[in-house]
N, C-alpha and C positions, 0 to 999 in steps of 0.2 A: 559524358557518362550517362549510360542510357539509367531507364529509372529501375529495373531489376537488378543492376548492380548497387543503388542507392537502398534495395529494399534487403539486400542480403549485407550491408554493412551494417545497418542497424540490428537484423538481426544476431548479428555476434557480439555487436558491443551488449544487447541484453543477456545473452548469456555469460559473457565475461562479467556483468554488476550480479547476475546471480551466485556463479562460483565463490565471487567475494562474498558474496553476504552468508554462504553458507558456509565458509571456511570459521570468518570471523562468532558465528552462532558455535560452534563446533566449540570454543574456549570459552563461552561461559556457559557457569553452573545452571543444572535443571532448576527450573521456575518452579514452587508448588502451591496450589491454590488455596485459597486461607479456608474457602468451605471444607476441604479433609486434611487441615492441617494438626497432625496429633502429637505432634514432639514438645511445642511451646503453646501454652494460653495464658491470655490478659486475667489476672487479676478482678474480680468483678466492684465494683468501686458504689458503697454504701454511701447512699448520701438519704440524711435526717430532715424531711422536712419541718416545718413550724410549727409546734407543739400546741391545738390549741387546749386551754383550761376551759372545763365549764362548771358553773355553780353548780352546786349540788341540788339547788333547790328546783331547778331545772334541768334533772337531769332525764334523759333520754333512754336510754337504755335498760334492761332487767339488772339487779343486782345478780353479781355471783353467787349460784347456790351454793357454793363450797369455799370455806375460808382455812386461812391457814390457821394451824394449830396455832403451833409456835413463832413466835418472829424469828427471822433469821437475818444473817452478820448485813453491814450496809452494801460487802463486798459481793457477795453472793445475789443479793437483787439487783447491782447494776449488772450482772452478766447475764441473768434472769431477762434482763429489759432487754439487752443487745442483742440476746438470741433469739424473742419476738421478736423484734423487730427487723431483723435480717432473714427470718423466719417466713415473713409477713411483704417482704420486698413482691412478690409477683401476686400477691393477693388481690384484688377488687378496692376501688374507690372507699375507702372506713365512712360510715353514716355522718359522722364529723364534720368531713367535709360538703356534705348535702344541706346548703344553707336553708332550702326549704325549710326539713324538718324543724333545725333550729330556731329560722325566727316564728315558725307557728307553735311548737314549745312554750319558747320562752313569750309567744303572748297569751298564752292560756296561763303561764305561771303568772305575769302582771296580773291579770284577770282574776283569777283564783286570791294569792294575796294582798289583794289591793279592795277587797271588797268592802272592809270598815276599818276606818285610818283609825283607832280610836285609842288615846292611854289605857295604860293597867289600871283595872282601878282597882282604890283605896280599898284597907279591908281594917278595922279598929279593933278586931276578935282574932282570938286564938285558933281557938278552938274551931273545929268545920264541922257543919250542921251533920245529921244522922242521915246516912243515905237510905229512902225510904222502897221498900223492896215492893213488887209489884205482881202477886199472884194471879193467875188468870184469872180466881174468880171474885175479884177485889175488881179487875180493870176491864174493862169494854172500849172495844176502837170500834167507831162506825166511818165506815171509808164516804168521803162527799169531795172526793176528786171530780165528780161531774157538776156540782153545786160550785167548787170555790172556794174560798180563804170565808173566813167567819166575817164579817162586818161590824156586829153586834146579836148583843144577849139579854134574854130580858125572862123570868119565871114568874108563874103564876103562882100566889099563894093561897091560892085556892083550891085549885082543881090540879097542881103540880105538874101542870103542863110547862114546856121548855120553849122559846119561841127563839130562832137563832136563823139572822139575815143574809145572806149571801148575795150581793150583786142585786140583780133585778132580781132575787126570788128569796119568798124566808118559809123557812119548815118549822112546823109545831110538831115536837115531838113529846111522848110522854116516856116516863124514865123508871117505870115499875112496870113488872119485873126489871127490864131493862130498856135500853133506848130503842124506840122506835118511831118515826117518822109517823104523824098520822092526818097533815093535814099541809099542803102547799097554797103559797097564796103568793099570787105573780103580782109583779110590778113592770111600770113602763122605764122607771127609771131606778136605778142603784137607790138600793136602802141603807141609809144612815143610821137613824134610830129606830128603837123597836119598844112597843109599851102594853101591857096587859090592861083593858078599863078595869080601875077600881070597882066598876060597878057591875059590871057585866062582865066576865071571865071569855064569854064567848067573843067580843068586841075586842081585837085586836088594833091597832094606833102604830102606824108607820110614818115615820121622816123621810123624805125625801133628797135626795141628789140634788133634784130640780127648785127645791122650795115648797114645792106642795106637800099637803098631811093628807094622808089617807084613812081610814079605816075597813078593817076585812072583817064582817061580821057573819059569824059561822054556822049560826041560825038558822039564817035567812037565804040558805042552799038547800039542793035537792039532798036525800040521806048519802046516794049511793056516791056524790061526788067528793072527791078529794082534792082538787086541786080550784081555788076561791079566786076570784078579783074580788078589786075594791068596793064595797058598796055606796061608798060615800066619799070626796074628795073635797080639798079646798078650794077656792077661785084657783086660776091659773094666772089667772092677770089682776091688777088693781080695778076695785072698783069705779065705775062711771062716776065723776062728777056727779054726772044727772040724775042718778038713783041716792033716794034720800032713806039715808041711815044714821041712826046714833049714835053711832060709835068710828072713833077716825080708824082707819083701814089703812095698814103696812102691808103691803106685800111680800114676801119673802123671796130675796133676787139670789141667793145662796142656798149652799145645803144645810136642813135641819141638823144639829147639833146635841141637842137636849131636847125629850120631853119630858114635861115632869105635870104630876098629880097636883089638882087643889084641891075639891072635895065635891065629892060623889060623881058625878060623869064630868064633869070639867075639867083641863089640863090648859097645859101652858106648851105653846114650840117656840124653843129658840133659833134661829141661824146663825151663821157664820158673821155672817154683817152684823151685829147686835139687835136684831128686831125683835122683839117677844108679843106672841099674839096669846089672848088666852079661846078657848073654844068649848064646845060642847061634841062628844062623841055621838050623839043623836044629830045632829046636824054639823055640815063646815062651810056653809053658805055664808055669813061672815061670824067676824068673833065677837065673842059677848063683851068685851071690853076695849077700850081702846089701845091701839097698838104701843107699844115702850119701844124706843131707839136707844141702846146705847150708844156710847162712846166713842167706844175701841171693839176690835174685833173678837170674836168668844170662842173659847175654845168646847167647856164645859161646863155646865152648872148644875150645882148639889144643894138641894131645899134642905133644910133643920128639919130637926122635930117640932110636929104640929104644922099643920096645916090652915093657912088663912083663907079667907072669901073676901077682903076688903082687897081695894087697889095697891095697898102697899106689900103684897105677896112678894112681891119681886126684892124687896128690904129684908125676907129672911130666906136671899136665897147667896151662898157662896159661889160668886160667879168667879172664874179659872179666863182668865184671857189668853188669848196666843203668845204672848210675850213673854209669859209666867209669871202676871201678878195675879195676887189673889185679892178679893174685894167683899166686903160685907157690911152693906148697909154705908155704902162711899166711903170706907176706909180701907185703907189700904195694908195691909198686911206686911209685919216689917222682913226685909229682906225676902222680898217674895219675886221679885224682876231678874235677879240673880241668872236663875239658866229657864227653859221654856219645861214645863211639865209634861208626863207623857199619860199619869192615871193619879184619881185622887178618890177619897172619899173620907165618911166625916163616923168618928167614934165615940159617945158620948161630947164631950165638950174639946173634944182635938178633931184637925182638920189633918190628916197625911196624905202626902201628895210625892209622888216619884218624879226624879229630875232624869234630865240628859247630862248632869253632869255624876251619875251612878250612883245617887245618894237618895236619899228617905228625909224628906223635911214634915215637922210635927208642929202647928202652931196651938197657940193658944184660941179659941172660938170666938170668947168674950173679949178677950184683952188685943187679939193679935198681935200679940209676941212671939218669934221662936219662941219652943218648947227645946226642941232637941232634934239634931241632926245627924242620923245614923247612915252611914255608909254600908254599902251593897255590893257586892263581887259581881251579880248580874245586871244588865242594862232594863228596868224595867218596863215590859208596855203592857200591864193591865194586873189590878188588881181586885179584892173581894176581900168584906170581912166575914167573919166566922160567925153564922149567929151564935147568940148567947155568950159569944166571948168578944170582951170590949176590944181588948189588945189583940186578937191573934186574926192573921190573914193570911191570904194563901195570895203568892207572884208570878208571874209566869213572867219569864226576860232571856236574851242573849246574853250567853260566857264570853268573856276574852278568847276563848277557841273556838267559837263557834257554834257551841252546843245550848241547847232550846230547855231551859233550866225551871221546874217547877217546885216550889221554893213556900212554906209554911212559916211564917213568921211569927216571934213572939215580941211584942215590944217589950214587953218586960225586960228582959234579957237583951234585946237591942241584936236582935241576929236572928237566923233562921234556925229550926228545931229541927226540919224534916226538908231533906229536900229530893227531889225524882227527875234522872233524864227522860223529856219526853221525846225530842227527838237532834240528831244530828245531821244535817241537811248540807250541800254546797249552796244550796242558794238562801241566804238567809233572808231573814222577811224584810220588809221596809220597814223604817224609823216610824213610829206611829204618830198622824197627824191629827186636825181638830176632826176630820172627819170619819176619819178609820183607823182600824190596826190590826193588822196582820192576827195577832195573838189575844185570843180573849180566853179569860178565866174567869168561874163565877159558881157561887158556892150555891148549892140550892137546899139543903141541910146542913143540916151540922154535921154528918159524914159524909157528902155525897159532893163530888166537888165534878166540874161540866168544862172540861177543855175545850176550845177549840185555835187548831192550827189547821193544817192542811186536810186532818183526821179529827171527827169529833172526838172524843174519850170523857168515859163517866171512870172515875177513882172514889174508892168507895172507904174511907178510911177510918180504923180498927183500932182500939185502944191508944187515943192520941189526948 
């Protein structure tokens, strides 16, 4: 068989398998493709994913502007939810599931709530103080957001000048008509304390950060200048051995804490470490006396009335330790270790002094015994009394919410008479220590009362 006959048999046997295939095609039904298929469709098949809950307290999103009137039946809201929800099937990713968002939320809400762990506190009264209104021409705000938090405050009873520390720098201002700035006096290191010379009105007395005392004497400048350094400092370092002096010489290795008056240019610096030097505002080359070491560490100290010149100056002075005792003349003041103090000072023959545990303690001067322990709805950090009134003070403290609470006191009555928001802040101030606080108040008349928080403010107060 040649190969043209082999190449014409196959050719027939392929058209004999095509006839079959086309026969057998011929008895089944048309095929039709599921893309234009219009007679039958699937069912679309809802599925719920995992529902997640989030706090409210963290929550994300705007509230609904529009609420329901009325409630309606429980029936009617689950078909409500069904039909969002199948509603919502082809819709976009919900924010929900964007854990970014959520966990930077929910750390700003930790943040935000977690900023003072602290109990309710105690309140022993009924009744709540008189909320005290605030006409603009009663209050003055001087903005010293480029200056800083207050440090400390100190007025002149002289010449009714204001002297208030901020960091490395303190402003003198005078406060008639009203406050103004009239005199800056720089520092190399943060000002602690701050002191008018008894003797000289112009001679101003700075504590230092570092240890050192300064004095800015505003004299002894040109007219046209405003803005002073120091003219006089204390050693930096302890004296040589080899220089022969009379008097033993402490150095001060901490921040000044207290100054306080003996009489006529002389004062006393305390530090943090317990060293007490006394000096002269005419000179700070060394101190006129020999240095005192305490014990334990200081937080405050409050001289009595009268004023001594003999060595035992220091025996009428109410020293305030970091711990929260209270000591006078090496006794120790009963239940006075209890919780650490935040502000004290001395009224006639009672010592009051604000705790950290939100309470007002009153002792006895002479006896030291409790007097009487009145409870405070605000956290106190600084207080002032009123001249000419023995019992009344004015408090500046944090609320349980948060809010910056300035607060007129009458012991008598064991509670506040007048109290004014000064301000409501997220960042609340810090716990005040031996060396600062955040919050200073301080009465410079009997109407005229000198905030300072973030903003100075003079309140000037009217039939009280």
């Amino acid at each position: 068989m040649d190969r043209h006959q082999l190449l014409e048999q196959k050719r027939q046997r392929l058209e004999e398998l095509r006839s079959r295939k086309k026969a057998e095609n011929d008895h089944k039904p048309a095929k039709n493709d599921f893309a234009i298929q219009k007679d039958w469709e699937v069912p679309p098949v809802v599925t719920l994913k995992e529902r997640i809950t989030i706090d409210k307290a963290v929550q994300i999103g705007p509230e609904n502007e529009k609420k329901e009137e009325s409630e309606k039946k429980d029936e009617e809201q689950g078909e409500e939810i069904k039909s969002d929800v199948s509603g919502n099937i082809n819709v976009g990713p919900s924010p929900l599931h964007d854990w970014t968002i959520i966990n930077a939320t929910l750390r700003d809400a930790i943040r935000d709530l977690g900023k003072l762990s602290i109990p309710q506190p105690p309140r022993d009264y009924i009744s709540t103080p008189k909320t005290m209104s605030t006409p603009t021409n009663k209050l003055q705000k001087l903005s010293t957001s480029f200056h800083g938090t207050p440090t400390a405050m100190a007025k002149s009873s002289i010449n009714g000048l204001l002297a208030v520390a901020y960091s490395c720098k303190a402003v003198v201002y005078s406060i008639e008509p009203q406050l103004f700035p009239e005199y800056y006096l720089e520092s190399v290191s943060p000002i602690t304390a701050i002191l008018f010379d008894s003797e000289s009105p112009s001679r101003i007395i700075g504590g230092l950060k570092s240890g050192s005392v300064v004095v800015w004497d505003l004299n002894n400048q040109i007219s046209k200048t405003v803005s002073y350094l120091p003219s006089i400092r204390s050693p930096m370092f302890p004296i040589a051995p080899s220089i022969k002096h009379k008097h033993t010489f402490l150095h001060h290795k901490s921040a000044i804490c207290g100054l306080v008056h003996r009489h006529g240019s002389e004062f006393a610096s305390i530090s943090h470490d317990g060293v007490v030097n006394a000096w002269s505002s005419h000179i700070l080359a060394a101190p006129h006396r020999d240095s005192i070491q305490l014990n334990n560490p200081v937080q405050k100290v409050f001289p009595r009335n009268g004023l001594k010149s003999s060595d035992a100056f220091i025996n009428d002075w109410v020293i305030l330790h970091e711990n929260g005792t209270v000591i006078l003349n090496d006794t120790k003041f009963q239940d006075s270790s209890s919780c650490r103090m935040t502000d004290a000072f001395i009224s006639n023959n009672l010592f009051i002094a604000s705790g950290l545990d939100w309470t007002i303690h009153i002792w006895h001067l002479n006896s030291g015994k409790i007097f009487k322990v009145v409870n405070s709805d605000i956290l106190i950090y600084s207080m002032s009394q009123r001249p000419e009134y023995q019992h009344q003070f004015i408090a500046i403290g944090v609320s349980i919410t948060g809010e910056i609470i300035l607060q007129l006191w009458d012991l008598d009555e064991s509670k506040p008479i007048l109290q004014m928001l000064v301000d409501k802040d997220e960042d609340l101030p810090r716990l005040p220590t031996f060396q600062t606080s955040e919050l200073q108040v301080l009465f410079m008349t009997e109407k005229d009362i000198v905030v300072g928080s973030k903003n100075l403010c003079l309140w000037r107060l009217y039939n009280v």
